[in-house]
C-alpha positions, -999 to +999 in steps of 0.1 A: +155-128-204+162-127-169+133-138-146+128-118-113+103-129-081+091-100-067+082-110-031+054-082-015+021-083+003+005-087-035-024-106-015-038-083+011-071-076+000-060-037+005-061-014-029-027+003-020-008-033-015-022-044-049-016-013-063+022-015-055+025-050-065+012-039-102+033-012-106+064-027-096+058-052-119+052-030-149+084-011-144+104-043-143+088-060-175+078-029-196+110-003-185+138-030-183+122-060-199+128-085-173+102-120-170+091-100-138+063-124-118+044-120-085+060-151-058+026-160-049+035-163-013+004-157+012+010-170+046-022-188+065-021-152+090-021-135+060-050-154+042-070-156+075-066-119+076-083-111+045-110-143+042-148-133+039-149-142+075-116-151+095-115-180+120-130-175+154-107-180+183-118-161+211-156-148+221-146-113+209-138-127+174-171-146+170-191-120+178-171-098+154-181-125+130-219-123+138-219-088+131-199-089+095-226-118+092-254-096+089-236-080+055-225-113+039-233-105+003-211-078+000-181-088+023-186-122-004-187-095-036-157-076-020-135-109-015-142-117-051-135-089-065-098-088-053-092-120-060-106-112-093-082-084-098-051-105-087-058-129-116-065-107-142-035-083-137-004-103-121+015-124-135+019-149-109+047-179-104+014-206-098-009-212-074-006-200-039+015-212-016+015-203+022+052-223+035+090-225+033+085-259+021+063-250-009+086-220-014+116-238-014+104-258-046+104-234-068+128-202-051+161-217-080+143-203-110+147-170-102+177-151-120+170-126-090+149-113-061+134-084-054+116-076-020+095-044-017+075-022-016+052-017+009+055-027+044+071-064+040+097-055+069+072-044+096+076-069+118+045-059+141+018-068+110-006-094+115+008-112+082+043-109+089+069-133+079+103-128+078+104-150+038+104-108+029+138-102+043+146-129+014+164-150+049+163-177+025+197-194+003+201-182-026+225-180-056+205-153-071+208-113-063+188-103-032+173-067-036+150-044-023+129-016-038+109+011-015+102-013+012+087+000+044+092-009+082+054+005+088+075+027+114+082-003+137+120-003+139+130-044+137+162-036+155+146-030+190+133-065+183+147-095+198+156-108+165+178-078+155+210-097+154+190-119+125+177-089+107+209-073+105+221-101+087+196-107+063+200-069+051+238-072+051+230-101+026+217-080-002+231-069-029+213-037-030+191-017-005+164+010-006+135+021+016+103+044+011+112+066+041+137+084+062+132+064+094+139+031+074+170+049+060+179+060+093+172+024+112+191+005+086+223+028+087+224+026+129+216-014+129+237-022+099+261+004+090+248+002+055+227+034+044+203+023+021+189+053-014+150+061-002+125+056-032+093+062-041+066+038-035+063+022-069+026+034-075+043+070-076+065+055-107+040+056-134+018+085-144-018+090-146-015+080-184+006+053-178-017+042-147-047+041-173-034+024-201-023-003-172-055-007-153-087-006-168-103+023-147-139+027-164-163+050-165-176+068-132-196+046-107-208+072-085-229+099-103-224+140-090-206+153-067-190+136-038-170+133-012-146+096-005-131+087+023-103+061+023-086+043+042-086+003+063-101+019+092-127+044+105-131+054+142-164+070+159-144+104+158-137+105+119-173+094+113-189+123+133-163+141+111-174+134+079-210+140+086-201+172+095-177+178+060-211+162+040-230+188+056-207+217+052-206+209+020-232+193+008-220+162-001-223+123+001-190+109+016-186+069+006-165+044+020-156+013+005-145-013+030-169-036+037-160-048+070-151-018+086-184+000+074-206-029+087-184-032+120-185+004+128-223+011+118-215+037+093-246+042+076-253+061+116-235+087+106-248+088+069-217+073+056-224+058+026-209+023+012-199+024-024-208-012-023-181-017-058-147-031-047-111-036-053-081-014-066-099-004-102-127+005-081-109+025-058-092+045-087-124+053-105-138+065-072-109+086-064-106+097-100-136+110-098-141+127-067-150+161-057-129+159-023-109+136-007-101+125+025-078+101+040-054+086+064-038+060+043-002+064+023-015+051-008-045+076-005-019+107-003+002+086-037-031+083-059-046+118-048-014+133-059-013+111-096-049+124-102-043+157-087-069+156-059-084+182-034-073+157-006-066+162+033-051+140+053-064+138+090-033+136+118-045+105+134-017+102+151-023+128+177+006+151+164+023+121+170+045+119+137+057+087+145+021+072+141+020+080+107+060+078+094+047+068+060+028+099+053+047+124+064+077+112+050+060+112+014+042+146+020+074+163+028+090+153+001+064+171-019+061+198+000+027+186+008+024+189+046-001+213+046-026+190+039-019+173+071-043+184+095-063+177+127-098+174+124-099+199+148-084+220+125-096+208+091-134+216+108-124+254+107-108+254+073-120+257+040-116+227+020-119+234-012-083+249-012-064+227-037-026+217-036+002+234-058+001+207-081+027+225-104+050+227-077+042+191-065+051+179-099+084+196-103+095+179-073+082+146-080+098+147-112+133+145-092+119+122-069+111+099-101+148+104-119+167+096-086+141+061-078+147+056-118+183+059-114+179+031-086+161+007-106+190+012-133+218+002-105+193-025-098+189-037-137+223-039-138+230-063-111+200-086-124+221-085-153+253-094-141+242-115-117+260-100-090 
C-alpha cells in the first residue's frame, strides 16, 4: 500500500480548513485505498495564530489580549475542542512539528505527496510557508489537489521566479478556481484541471457516516452566521435579519465575538466549538448566512436557505473563492449586498435540483482527476 503525505493547513483552528483536511483524506484511503496521513506540519506563525491567546508584540496586541482575557473559559473550551477534533479524526504522521529540519526526518517515507486544498499557496496568509509548494527534494511524486492562491497571485511576488519552479516540479497540477488556473498558465505555461474543494467530494451521507454530527445543540428556529470575521456593519445587519424574522442569529467564533462585542447587537455565541459543531449548527438551521467559501460548500451539501453577503464591495476579486464556486453552480444569486439582501425576502431557497445536476459533473470531472492522480501514486511517476 502506497503511503501519501498530504501537506494542508490541517491545523488552523478554522472548521473549513479541518473540514478539507478530513475529506481529502477519506477519498484517498477509502476511494483508492492509499495509507493517506495528515504531515503534521504547523509552523510557529501558524501555531501563534490559533493559540488561546497569541504572543504580544506590540501595545495594540496586548490590549487585544486583555480584551479576549475577559472570555477566557471559552476561547480555552474552543482551543480544545479543535485540538480535540484533530486527534480523534486524522490520521497523523506523529507529533507536530513546526521546521525544515524536523520535516526533513521523516519527508523519505512517503510513496508520494500531495499538496492541497485550501489556501496553502496564498502567499499573503499569516501562516504561510512555502513547505506547501512541496520546494523540498524528493524522489517521490509531487501533486496537488484543489489548492487555492486565496486570490493573491504569487507571481507579482518577488519570489515568482522560485514559484514557477516549484509548480514546474510537479507531476500533476489542479486548483479550486479560475484565477489560480489562469495565474498558473501565464507564470508557468502549464494550465493546471480546476477541482472542487474536497469537502464538496463526499455527500451529506457520506459526510455523516464520517463525522459524528449529533443531535441538534440549538433548540427552534434560528438563524447562524459564519464566518472568521464579523464587522460593525454585518452585526447591525443581522440584528436587523433577527428582527425581520424573528430569529436568534449565533455565532461561533470565540474571539471575534468577544473582540467585536457581539452580544451589542444581540448576537448570540453558540458557546460549542469546532468542525462537528459547526455541521450540526448548520445542519440544523433555519437560515444561513455567510461570507466564508466553506459556508457556501456545507450550505450546499445540506441544502441550506443560505446568502452570501458581497463583502467585497462588488469587488469580485475580494472574494475569488466564492464566486468561482457559486458560478459553477449557478448559485450567484445568492450573492448579495446587504444593502440588497435588507430589501429581499430571505426565505427564497436555492434550485437545489439544479445545483445538484451540476455538481454531479463537477464531482465526475474532480473524480476523474484523482484517478490521473492514483495512477501516478501508483507508478511512481
Amino acid at each position: 500500500m502506497k503511503k501519501v503525505g498530504i501537506m494542508t493547513f490541517h491545523a488552523s483552528h478554522n472548521n473549513g480548513s479541518m473540514l478539507q483536511t478530513l475529506a481529502l483524506q477519506s477519498v484517498l484511503r477509502n476511494k483508492y485505498n492509499f495509507d493517506a496521513e495528515v504531515v503534521n506540519y504547523s509552523n510557529e506563525a501558524q501555531q501563534n495564530m490559533y493559540a488561546v491567546l497569541s504572543k504580544a508584540t506590540n501595545y495594540k496586541k496586548i490590549i487585544k489580549n486583555m480584551i479576549l482575557a475577559t472570555n477566557l473559559k471559552q476561547l480555552k473550551i474552543q482551543f480544545n475542542s479543535y485540538n480535540e477534533f484533530i486527534n480523534k479524526y486524522f490520521k497523523l504522521s506523529g507529533k507536530i512539528i513546526s521546521n525544515r529540519e524536523e520535516f526533513e526526518k521523516i519527508k523519505d517515507k512517503y510513496d508520494a505527496f500531495v499538496a492541497g486544498s485550501d489556501q496553502v499557496w496564498n502567499v499573503k496568509a499569516q501562516d504561510a510557508d512555502d513547505i506547501y509548494y512541496l520546494d523540498f527534494e524528493t524522489k517521490a511524486p509531487k501533486l496537488s489537489y484543489a489548492v487555492s492562491f486565496g486570490a493573491n497571485n504569487p507571481f507579482l511576488t518577488n519570489k515568482k521566479d522560485k514559484y514557477a519552479e516549484c509548480i514546474r516540479n510537479f507531476n500533476l497540477l489542479s486548483v479550486r478556481e479560475h484565477n489560480a488556473q489562469k495565474w498558473i498558465k501565464a507564470g508557468t505555461g502549464i494550465e493546471p484541471q480546476i477541482c472542487l474543494d474536497p469537502t464538496m467530494l463526499l455527500s451529506e451521507e457520506e459526510w455523516e457516516n464520517t463525522v459524528n454530527v449529533g443531535e441538534p445543540i440549538i433548540k427552534g428556529d434560528y438563524i447562524f452566521y459564519y464566518c472568521f470575521h464579523i464587522t460593525e456593519e454585518v452585526q447591525k445587519f443581522l440584528n436587523f435579519v433577527s428582527k425581520k424574522y424573528n430569529m436568534p442569529v449565533y455565532f461561533m467564533e470565540a474571539k471575534e465575538w468577544t473582540l467585536k462585542t457581539c452580544w451589542k447587537n444581540k448576537i448570540k455565541l453558540i458557546k460549542s466549538y469546532g468542525p462537528d459543531v459547526y455541521m450540526n449548527v448548520v445542519k440544523n438551521s433555519k437560515m444561513f448566512i455567510t461570507t466564508s467559501f466553506h459556508g457556501t460548500a456545507f450550505a450546499t451539501i445540506y441544502r441550506k436557505n443560505f446568502w452570501y453577503i458581497d463583502s467585497g464591495k462588488n469587488d469580485p476579486s475580494k472574494d475569488d473563492r466564492a464566486i468561482s464556486f457559486l458560478t459553477q453552480l449557478n448559485l450567484m444569486g445568492r450573492y448579495k449586498t446587504i444593502k440588497d439582501l435588507k430589501e429581499m425576502d430571505l426565505n427564497e431557497m436555492p434550485d437545489y435540483e439544479d445545483v445538484y445536476s451540476r455538481l454531479d459533473g463537477l464531482k465526475e470531472k474532480s473524480y476523474g482527476y484523482l484517478d490521473k492522480l492514483s495512477k501516478v501514486i501508483n507508478d511512481g511517476k
